[in-house]
C-alpha positions in Angstrom: -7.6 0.3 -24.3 -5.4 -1.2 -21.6 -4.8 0.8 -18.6 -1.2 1.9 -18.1 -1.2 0.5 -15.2 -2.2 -3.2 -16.1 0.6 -3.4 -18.6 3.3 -5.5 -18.3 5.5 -4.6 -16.1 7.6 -6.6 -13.3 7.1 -5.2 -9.9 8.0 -8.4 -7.8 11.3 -7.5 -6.8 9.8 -4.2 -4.8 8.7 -4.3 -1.4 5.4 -2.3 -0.4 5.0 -1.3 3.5 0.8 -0.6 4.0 -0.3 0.9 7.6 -3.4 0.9 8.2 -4.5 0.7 12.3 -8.1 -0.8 10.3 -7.8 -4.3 9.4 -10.5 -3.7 6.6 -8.4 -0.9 5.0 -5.2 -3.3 4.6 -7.2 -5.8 3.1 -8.4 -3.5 0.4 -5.3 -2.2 -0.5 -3.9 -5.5 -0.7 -6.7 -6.3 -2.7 -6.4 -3.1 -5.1 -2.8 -3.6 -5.2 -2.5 -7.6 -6.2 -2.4 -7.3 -9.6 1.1 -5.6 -9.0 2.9 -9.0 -7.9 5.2 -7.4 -5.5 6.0 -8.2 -2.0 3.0 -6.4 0.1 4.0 -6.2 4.2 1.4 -4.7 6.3 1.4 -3.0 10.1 -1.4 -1.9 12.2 0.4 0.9 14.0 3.5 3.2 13.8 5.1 1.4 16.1 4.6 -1.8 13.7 5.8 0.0 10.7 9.4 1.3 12.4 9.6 -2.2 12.9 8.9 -3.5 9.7 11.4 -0.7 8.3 13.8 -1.8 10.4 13.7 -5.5 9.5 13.6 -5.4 5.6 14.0 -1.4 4.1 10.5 -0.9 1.8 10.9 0.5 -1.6 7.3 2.2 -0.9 4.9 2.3 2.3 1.4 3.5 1.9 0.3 5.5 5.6 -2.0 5.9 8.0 -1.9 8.7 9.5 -4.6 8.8 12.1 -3.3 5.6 14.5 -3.2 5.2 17.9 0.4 5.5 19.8 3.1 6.6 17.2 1.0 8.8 14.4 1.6 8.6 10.9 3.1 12.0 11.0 5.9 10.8 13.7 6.7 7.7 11.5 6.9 10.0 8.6 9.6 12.0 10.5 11.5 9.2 12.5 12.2 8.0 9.0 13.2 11.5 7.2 15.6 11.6 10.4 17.3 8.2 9.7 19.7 8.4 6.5 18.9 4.8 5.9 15.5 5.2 5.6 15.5 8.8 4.3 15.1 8.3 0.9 11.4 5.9 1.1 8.8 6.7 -0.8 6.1 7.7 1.4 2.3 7.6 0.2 -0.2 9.1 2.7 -3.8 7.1 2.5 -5.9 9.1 4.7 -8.9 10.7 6.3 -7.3 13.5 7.3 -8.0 15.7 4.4 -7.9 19.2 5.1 -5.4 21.7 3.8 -3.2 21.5 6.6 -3.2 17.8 7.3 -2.0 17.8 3.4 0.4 20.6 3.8 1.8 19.4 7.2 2.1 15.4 5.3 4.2 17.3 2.7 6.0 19.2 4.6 7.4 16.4 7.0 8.2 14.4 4.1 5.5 12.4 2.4 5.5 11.6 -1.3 2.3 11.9 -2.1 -1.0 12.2 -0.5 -4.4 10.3 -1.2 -7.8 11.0 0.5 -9.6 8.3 2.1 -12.2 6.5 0.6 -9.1 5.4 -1.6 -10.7 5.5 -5.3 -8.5 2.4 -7.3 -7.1 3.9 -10.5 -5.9 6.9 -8.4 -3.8 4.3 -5.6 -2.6 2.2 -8.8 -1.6 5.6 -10.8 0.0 6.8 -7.6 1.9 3.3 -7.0 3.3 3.4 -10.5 4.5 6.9 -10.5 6.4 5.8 -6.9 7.9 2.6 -8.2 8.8 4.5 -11.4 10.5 6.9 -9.3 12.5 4.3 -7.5 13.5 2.3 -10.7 15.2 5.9 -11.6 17.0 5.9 -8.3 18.3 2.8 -8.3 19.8 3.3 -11.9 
């Protein structure tokens, strides 16, 4: 049986945003995430990612949370703030895994939330759900 996932589907009109303050951790997502064809940015710090935001708007961005200067939690809600960039998809890949980091990533906006060491089917189950999710928006 074919994974959902791996079925045909075109994703390379959508633009990914991954922040990750850990080299390694970028390349794996980009790694896990190839198969999806779609345009995959990357940043290594908050302060990267408003940037990137600001330059070209992200259908999804995939988060760090623990990063030096601006946090994930801060570029979650500089973004909810801003009605162009309010309505992002926001994935949190973290570390940070107790109940309240996951309650307090919820509660300043985040999307979703996946635990650190990133297990593939449940990153390309949650990228599908998000781009899903944005294909009903923009109809």
């Amino acid at each position: 049986m074919v994974p959902f996932y791996a079925q045909d589907h075109d994703y390379s009109k959508y633009n990914v945003l991954a922040v990750d303050d850990i080299p390694l951790n970028l390349l794996l997502v980009q790694k896990m995430l190839s198969r999806f064809n779609f345009e995959l940015r990357t940043a290594a710090n908050g302060q990267q990612a408003l940037d990137a935001v600001a330059a070209k708007k992200p259908d999804l961005i995939l988060l760090d949370l623990m990063m030096p200067g601006i946090d994930g939690f801060e570029v979650i809600r500089r973004l909810r703030a801003n009605p162009d960039t309010a309505d992002i998809q926001i994935v949190i890949l973290s570390a940070l895994n107790s109940n309240e980091d996951v309650i307090k990533g919820f509660n300043e906006g985040a999307n979703d939330f996946i635990m650190k060491p990133i297990i593939m089917e449940k990153l390309l189950s949650c990228v599908v759900t998000q781009m899903q999710l944005v294909e009903a928006k923009n109809k």
